[in-house]
VOPASE-145642 format. One record per residue: x, y, z of N, C-alpha, C in turn. Coordinates in steps of 0.001 Angstrom, whole numbers, plus 500000, padded with zeros to 6 digits. Each point is the difference from the previous one (the first is absolute). Layout:
// residues N
XYZXYZXYZ...
This chain:
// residues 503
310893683161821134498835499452499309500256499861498527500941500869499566500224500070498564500821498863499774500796499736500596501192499226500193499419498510499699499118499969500660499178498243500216499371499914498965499290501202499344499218499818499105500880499506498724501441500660499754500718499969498921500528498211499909500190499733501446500614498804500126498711498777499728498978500254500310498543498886499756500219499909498464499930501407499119499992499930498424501181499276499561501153499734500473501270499441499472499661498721500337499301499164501006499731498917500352499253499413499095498951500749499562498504499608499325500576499902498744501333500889499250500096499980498660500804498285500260501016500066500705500703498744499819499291499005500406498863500005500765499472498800499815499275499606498141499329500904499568499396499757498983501088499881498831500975500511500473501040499519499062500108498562500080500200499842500771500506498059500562499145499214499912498578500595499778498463498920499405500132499942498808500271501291499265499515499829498487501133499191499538501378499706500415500715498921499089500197498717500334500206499401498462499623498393499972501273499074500384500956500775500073501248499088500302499872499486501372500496498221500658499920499689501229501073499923500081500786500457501532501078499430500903500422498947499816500558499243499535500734499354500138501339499055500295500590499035500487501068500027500213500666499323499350501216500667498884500340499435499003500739498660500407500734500075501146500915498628500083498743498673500483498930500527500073498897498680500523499686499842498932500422500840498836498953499720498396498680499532500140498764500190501119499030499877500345499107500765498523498907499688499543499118500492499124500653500116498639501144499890499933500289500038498295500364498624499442499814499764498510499770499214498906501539499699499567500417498276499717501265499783499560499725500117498206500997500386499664500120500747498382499867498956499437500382498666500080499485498736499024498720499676500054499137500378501278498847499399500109499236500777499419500725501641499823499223500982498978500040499578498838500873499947499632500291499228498345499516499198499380499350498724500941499103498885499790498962500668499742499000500829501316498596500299499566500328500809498694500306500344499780500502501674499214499529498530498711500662499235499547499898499075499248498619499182499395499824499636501172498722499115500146498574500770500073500443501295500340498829500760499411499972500545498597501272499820499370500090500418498876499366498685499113500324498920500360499738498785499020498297499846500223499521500505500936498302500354500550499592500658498999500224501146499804499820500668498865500295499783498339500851498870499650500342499410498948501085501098499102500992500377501162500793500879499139501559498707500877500129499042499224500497499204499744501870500641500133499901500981498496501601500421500306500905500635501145499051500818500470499842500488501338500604498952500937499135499354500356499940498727500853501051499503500089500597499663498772501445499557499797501275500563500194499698501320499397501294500812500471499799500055501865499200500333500712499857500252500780500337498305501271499889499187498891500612498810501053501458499721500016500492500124498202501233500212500164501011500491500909499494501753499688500462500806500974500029498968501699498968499578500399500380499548501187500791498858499756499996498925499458500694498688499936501466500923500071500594500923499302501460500178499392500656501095501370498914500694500498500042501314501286500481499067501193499002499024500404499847499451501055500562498178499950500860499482499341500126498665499937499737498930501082499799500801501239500089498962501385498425500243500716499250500363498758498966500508500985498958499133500021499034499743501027499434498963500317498549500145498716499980500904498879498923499709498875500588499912499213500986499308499957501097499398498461499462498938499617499648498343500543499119499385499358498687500192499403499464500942500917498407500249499187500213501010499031501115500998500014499986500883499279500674499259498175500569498605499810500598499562499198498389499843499281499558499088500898498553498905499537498888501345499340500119501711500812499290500530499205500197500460498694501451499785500045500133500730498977499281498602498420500332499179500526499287498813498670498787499771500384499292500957500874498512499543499989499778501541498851500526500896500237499968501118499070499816499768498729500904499369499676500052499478498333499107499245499760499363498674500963499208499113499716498676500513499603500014501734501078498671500490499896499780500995498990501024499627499326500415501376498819499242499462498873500194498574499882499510499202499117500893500005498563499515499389498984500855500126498841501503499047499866500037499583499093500969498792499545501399500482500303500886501007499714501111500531500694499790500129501784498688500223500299499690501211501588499826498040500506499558498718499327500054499009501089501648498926499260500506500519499384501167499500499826500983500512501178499923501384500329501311500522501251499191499578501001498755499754500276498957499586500951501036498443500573499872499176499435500337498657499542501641499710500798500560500932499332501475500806500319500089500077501502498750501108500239500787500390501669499471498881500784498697499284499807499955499149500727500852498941500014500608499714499123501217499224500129501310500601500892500130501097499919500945500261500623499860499930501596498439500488500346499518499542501255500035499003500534500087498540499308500449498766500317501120499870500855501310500578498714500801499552499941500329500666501510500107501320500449500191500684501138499330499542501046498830500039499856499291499503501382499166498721499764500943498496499789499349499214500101499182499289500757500176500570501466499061499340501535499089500868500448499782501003498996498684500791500963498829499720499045498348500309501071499071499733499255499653499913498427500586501524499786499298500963498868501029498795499223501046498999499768500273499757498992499044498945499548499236499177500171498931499095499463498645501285499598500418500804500045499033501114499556500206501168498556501787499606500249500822499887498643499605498826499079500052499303500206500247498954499315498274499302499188499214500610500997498442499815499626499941500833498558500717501667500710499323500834498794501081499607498574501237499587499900500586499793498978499122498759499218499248499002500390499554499257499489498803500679499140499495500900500718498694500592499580500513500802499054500847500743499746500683500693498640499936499111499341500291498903500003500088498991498733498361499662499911499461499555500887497923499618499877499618501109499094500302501668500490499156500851499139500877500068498821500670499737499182500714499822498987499656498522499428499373499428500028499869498487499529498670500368498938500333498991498420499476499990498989498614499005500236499160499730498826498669499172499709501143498475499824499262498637500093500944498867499547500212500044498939499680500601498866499997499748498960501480500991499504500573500675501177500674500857499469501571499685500411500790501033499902501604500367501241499704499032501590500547499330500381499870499416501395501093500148500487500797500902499511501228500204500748499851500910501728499295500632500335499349500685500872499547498756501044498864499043499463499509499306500823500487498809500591501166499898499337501125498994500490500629500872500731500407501146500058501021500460500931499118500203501339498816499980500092498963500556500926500167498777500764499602498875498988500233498829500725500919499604501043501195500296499238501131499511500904500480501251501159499338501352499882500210500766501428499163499554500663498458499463499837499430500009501183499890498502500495500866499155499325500595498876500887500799500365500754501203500850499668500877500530501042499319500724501141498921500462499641498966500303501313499933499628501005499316498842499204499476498660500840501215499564500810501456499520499207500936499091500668500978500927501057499835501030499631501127500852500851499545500346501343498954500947499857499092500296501407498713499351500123500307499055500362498827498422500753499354501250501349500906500815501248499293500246500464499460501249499985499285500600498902499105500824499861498779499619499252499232499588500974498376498911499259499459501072499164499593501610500185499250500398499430500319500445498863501410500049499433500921500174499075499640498541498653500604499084501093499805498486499036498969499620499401498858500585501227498652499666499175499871500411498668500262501517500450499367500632498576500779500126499158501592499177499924500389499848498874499555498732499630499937498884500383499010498903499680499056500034498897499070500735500843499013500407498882500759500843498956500804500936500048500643500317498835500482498532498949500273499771500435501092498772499265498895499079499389499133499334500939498886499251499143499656500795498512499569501500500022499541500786499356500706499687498602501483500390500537501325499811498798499953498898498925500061498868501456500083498251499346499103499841498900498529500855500701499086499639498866500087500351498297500835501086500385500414500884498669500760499061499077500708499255500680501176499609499755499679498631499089499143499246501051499203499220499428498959499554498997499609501157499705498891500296498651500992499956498902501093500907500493501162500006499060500226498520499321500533499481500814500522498264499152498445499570500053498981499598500172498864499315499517500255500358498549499682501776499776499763499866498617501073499510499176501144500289500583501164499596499116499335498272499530499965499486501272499457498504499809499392499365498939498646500916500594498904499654498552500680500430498328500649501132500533500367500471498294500719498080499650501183499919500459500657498590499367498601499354500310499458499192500921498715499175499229499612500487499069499098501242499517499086499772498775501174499854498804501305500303499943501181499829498753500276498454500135499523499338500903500419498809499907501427499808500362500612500889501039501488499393500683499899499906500991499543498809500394499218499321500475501887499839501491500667499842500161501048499531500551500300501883500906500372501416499366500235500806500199498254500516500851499004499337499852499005500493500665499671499239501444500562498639499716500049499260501267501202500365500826501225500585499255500627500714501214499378501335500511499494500705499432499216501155500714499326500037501358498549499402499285499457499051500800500021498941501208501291499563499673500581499178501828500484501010500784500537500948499203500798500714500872498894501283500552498901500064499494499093500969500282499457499273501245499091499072500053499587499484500771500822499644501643501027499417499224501211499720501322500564501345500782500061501057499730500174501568500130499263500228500358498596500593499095498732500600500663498853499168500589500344499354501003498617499427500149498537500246500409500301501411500466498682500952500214499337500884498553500675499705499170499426500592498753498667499917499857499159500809499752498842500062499532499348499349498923500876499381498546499614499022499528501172498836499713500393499603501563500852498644499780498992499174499311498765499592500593499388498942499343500385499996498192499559501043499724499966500287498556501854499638499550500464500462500741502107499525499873499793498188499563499630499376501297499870498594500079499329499716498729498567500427499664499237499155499248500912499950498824500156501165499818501014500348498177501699499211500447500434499413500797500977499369500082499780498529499786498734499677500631499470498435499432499905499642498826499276501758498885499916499466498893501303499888499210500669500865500314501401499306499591500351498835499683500052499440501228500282498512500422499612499336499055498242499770499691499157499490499059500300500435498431500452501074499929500018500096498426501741499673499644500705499980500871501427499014499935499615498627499565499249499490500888498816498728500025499829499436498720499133501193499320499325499549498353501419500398499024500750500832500198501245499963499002500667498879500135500483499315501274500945498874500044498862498775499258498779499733500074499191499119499649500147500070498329500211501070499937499975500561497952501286499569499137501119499468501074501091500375499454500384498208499759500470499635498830500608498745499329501113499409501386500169498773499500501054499430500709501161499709499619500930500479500297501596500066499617500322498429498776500727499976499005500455498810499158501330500199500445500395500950500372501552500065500344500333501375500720500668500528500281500081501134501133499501500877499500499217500995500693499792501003499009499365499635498685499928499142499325499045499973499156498757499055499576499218500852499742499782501309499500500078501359500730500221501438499956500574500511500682498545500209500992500349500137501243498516500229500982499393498867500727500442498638499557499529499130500257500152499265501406499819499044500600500034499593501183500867498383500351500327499968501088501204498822500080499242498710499494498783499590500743499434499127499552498416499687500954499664499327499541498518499463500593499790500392501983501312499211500298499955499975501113500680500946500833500535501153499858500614501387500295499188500638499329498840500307499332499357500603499303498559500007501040499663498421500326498555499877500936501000500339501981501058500107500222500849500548501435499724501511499666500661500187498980499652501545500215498644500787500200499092499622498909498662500070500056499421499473501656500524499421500474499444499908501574500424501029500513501371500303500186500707500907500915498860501619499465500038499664498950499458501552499978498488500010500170499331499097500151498412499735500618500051500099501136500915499488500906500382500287501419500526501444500352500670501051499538500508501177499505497881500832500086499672499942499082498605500656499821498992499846500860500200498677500728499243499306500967500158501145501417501691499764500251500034500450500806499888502172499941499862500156499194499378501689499972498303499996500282499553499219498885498289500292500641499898499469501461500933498701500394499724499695501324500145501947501416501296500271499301500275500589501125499043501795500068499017499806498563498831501107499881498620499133501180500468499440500226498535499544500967500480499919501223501393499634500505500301499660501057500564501543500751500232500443499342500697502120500407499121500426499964499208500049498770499065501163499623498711499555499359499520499443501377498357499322499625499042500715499793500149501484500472498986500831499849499919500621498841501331499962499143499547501111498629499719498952498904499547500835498795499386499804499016500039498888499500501552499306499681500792499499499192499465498154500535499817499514501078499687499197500973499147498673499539499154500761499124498663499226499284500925499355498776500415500654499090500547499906498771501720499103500378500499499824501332500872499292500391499044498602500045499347500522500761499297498037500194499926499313498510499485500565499272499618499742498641501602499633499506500478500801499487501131499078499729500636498542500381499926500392501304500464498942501277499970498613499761498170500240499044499012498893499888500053499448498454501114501417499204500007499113498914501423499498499605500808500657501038501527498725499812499967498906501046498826499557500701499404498734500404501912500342501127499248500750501035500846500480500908498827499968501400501015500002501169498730499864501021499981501729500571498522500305500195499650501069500366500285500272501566500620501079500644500311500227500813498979500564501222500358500391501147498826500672500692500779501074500767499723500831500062500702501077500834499260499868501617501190500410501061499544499990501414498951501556500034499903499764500815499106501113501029500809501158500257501281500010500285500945500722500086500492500696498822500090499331499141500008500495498472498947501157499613498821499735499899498830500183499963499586501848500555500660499773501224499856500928501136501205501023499653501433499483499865500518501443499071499712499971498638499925499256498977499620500437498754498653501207500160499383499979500858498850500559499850500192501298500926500642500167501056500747501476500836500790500917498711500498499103499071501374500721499053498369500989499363499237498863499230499145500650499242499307500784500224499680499856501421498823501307500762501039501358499862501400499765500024500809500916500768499926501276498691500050499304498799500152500897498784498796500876499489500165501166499790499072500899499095499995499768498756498547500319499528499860499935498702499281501212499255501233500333499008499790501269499413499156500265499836499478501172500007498383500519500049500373501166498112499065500558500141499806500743498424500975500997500153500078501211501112500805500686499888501433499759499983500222498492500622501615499741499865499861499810498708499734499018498895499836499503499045500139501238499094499707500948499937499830501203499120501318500603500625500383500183501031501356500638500611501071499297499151499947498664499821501149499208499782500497500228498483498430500844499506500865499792498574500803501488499722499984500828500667500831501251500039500676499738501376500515499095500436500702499972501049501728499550499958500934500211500445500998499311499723500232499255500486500087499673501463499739498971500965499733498744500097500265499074500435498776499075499834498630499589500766499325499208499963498623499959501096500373498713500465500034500249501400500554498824500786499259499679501178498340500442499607498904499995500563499581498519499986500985498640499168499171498917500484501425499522501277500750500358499796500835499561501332499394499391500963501250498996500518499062499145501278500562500862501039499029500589501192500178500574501136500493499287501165499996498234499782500460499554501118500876498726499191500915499377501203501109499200499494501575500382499945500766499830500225501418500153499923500784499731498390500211501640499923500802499893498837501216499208499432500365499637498913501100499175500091501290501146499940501116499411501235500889500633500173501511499812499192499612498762499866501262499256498755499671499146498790500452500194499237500148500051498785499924498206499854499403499382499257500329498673499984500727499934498825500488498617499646501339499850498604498987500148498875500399500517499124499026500559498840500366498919499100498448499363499179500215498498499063500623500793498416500433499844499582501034500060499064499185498989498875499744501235498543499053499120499062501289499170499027501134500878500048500496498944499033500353497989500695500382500834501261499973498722500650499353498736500043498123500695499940499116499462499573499674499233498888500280500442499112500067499873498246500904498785499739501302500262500571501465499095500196499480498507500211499692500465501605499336498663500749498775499216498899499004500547499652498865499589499281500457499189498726501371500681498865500163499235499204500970498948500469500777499711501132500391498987500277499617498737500417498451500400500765499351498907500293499719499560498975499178500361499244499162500005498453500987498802499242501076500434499573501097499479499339500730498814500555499954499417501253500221499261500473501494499929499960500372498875500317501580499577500144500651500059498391500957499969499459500429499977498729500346498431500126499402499499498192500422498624500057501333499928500193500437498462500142501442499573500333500615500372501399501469499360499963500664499858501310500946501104499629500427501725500918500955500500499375500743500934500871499958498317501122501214500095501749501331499957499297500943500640500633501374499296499947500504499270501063500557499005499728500492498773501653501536500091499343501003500200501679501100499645499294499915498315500902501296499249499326500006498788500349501628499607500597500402499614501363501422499861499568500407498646499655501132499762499410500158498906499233501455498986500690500715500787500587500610499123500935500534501044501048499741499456501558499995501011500897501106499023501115500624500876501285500807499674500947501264500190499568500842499145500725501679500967499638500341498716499364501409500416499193500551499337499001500966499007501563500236498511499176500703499060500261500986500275501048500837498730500504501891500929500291500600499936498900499885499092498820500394499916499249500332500627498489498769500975500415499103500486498384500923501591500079500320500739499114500863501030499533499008501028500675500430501102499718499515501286500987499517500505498721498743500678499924499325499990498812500700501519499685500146500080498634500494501102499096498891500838499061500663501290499873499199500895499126500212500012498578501819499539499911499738499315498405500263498830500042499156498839500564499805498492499825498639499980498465500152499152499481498783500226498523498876499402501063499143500625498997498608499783500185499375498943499399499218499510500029499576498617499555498964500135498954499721499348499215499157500478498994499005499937500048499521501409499616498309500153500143498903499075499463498972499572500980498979499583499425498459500717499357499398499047499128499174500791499450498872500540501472499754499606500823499455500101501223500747500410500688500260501582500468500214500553501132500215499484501630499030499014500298499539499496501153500097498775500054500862498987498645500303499132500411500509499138501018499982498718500084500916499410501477501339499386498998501445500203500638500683499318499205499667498842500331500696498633498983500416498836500528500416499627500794499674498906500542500955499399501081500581498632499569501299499689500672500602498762499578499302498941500749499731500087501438499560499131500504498917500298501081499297499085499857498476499770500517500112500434501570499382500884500943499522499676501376499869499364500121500970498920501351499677499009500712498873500224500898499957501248500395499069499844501137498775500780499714499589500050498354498712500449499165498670498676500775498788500263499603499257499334500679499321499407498681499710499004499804499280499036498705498992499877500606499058499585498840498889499190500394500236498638500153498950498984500725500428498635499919498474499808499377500497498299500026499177499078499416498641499834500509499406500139499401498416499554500749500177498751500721498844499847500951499445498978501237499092499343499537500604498484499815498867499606499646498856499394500703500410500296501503499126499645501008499156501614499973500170501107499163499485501023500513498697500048500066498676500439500852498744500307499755499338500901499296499825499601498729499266501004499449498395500165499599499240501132500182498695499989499537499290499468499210499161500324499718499218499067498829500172498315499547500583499805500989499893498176499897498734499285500041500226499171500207498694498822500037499548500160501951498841499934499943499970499893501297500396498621500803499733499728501206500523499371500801498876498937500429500034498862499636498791499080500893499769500108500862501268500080500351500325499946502001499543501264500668499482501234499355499780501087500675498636499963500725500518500071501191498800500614501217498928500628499660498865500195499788499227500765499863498833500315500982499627501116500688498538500101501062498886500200499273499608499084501085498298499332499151499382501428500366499001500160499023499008501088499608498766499526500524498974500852500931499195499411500071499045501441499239499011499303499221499578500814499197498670500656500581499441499564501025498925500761500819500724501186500746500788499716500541501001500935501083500636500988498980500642499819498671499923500877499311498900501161499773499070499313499747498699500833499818499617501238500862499959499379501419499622500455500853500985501173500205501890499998500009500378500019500569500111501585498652499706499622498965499770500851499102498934501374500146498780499444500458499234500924500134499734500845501532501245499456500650499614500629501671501049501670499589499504500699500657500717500942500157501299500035501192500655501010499222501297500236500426499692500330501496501578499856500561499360500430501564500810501168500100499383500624501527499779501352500203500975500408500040500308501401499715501794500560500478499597500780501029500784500197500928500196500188501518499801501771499148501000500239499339500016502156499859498490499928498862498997499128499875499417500134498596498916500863500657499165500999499259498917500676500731498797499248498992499545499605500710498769499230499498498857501145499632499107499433499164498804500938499615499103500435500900499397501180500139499456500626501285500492500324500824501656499727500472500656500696500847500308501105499678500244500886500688501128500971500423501145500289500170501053500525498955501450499756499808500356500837501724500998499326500477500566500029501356501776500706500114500389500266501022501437499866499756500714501487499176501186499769500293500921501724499068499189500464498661500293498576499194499814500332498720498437500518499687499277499194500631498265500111499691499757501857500459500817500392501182499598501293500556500641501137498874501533499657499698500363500867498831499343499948498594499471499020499382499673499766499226498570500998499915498963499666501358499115501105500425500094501297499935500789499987500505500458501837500163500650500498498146500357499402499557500669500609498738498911500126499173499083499185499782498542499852499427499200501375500608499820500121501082499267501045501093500667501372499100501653499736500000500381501349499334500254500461499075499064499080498817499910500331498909498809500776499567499842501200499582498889500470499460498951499269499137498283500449500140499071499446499282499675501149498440499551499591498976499569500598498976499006500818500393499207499632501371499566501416499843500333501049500997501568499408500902501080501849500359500057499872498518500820499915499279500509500331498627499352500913499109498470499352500249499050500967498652499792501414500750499771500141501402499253500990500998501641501187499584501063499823499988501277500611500317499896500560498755499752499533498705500085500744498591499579501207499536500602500647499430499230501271500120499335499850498804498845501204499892498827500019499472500118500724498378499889499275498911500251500192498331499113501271500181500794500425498859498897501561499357499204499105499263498898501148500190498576499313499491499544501268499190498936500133498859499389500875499681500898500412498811499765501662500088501063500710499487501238500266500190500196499484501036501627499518500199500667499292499574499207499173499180500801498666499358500759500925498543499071500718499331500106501014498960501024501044499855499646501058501747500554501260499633500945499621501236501463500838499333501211499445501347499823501301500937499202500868499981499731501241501108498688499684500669
């Protein structure tokens, strides 16, 4: 009895031994229930960068990238380590940012995460970008990564989008940029260096928020070229007086070309961009270089007016942000439309300037071609000596381009001959003998006041034009917008105290 009893207590202790501990059985060669050491290393990481202990994070990815080289969190473990820095923030912490995502490229150019590289390197440059008025070195480089966005990985839509809208954002920056440059040469009057701005603004940005305003100030260009060439004397001899112009009639050519030049800018503020401001004050011009006024389609109409809905307009607290801000406000950006992806040829002001005083100046008087002439050509005689290098030369005439003499005349030159004296010539006496049809002078009359007869293609009055042309002609009319889509699409002037206070 003692015996059983001793043996129950040895049972009861080793069982409660074998409850109270936490270690499980396992079988090491199934490696069942345990954790691979890189995949520790990752969380170990990524909970560290959770917490914003950044250096951590890093050493701790290292360590795995350099421990483990073949291990299946070597790409994500590269990409964390430059999301680390990105999230570190600070001008050195997104410069190595910048760095590793590049290097992520370069290594793993076919997997997702690299258009996810390539998003955030652009955005290092967006949150680093100045006011227009400032450094644009940032917003040009922004520019041209998140075209590479766009052109490299086409298939990641949700990527492209939203660099899109990045990039519009940029352009706009970019674009305020040369306007003002623009206007600065208009109000100085260089008038040539502002019209290259200006083409090239417009032709570049065409979603800008104030192209109209680009166009209108490029017309006046045009026009105040206009009144200088009108101011300026007419040449007595080249160049002088100095400034002056070739003459009457290269003076009224040019003055067209550049009415046609101004024409066509206010034209293309009504026909793009019927809905903004500028539109009214185009017609008006239009109407005073006795130019024909244009009409914009329906289609026109319908995106000019999507671009404009698409943009915000700064409210008080941006307005007060902006002036302690470094940034710029790119709150009128257009939200819809396709950014421009290439660069068009940029207009060149001296070029401009070049071209302008050449027209102006016209041709230079006189003839000042050179012609050579030859003076006796084909091969020498059987008879004639084999020509020599010291045979003399014959003596110069005062005319260069003389013809020598000849001893004897072409036989087979062509003369004139003698007049005919049977020939018929005009203005003689008339002829008794000439035929003439009798006139009858009633049948004249009549034949005078009947109307013309009908043409088979003519559309007579009260009809209905018929046929290709009558239906296209219809339809192009149909798809031209009325003045009042035009007025309804405009947006609505500050009124009140808004006209006053800019908050």
């Amino acid at each position: 009895m003692l015996r059983r009893s001793s043996l129950l207590a040895v049972v009861g202790v080793l069982l409660i031994t074998a409850g109270c501990t936490n270690k499980k059985s396992v079988n090491p060669l199934a490696n069942v229930g345990s954790k691979q050491p890189d995949k520790v290393l990752f969380d170990k990481a990524m909970d560290a960068m959770k917490h914003n202990r950044f250096d951590v994070a890093r050493m701790t990815l290292q360590t795995l990238i350099n421990t483990y080289p073949d291990s299946e969190f070597i790409a994500r473990s590269k990409l964390a380590v430059g999301d680390s820095w990105y999230a570190e923030g600070g001008t050195a912490s997104l410069a190595q940012a910048e760095q590793e995502y590049r290097d992520f490229e370069t290594f793993f150019p076919n997997m997702p995460e690299a258009a996810e590289a390539q998003l955030k390197i652009a955005n290092i440059q967006y949150q680093q970008m100045e006011k227009s008025d400032r450094d644009y070195t940032h917003a040009k480089r922004a520019e041209d990564e998140y075209r590479n966005l766009v052109m490299q990985y086409p298939d990641n839509p949700k990527l492209v989008k939203e660099g899109k809208l990045r990039l519009l954002e940029v352009q706009e920056v970019l674009a305020d940029r040369e306007f003002n440059i623009g206007k600065f040469y208009f109000i100085r009057q260089s008038y040539p260096a502002s019209i290259a701005r200006l083409q090239t603004l417009v032709e570049k940005y065409p979603l800008y928020s104030r192209a109209d305003e680009a166009l209108y100030y490029l017309g006046q260009d045009y026009e105040s070229q206009i009144t200088q060439l009108r101011a300026r004397p007419v040449c007595k001899a080249f160049n002088t007086p100095p400034g002056c112009v070739g003459g009457e009639t290269t003076k009224a050519k040019v003055l067209d070309e550049l009415t046609k030049q101004a024409a066509a800018a206010y034209s293309q503020i009504i026909t793009r961009y019927p809905v903004m401001e500028r539109g009214d004050d185009a017609k008006k011009r239009l109407a005073a270089l006795h130019q024909p006024i244009p009409r914009p389609t329906k289609a026109a109409v319908a995106q000019n007016r999507a671009e404009e809905e698409s943009r915000r307009e700064a409210n008080t607290l941006d307005r007060l942000m902006g002036v302690v801000k470094k940034g710029p406000d790119t709150s009128t950006a257009a939200k819809v439309g396709e950014p421009t992806l290439v660069d068009p040829t940029p207009v060149s002001a001296n070029q401009l300037a070049g071209e302008t005083m050449r027209r102006a100046l016209g041709a230079p008087a006189g003839e000042h071609g050179l012609s050579l002439e030859t003076v006796k050509s084909g091969a020498p005689g059987p008879n004639d000596p084999a020509p020599r290098s010291d045979a003399p030369q014959p003596a110069a005439s005062a005319d260069p381009f003389a013809r020598p003499a000849t001893s004897a005349a072409d036989p087979n030159e062509l003369k004139p001959t003698a007049a005919d004296p049977n020939e018929l010539k005009p203005g003689g006496p008339p002829d008794p003998n000439e035929l003439k049809p009798s006139v009858d002078t009633q049948s004249t009359a009549s034949s005078a006041a009947a109307a013309p007869p009908v043409q088979v293609n003519e559309i007579q009055q009260g009809q209905s034009p018929s046929g290709d042309n009558a239906t296209s002609s219809s339809s192009s009319t149909s798809n031209l917008a009325s003045d009042q889509d035009i007025s309804t699409s405009k947006k609505k002037k500050k009124k009140g105290l808004k006209k006053v206070l800019s908050f």
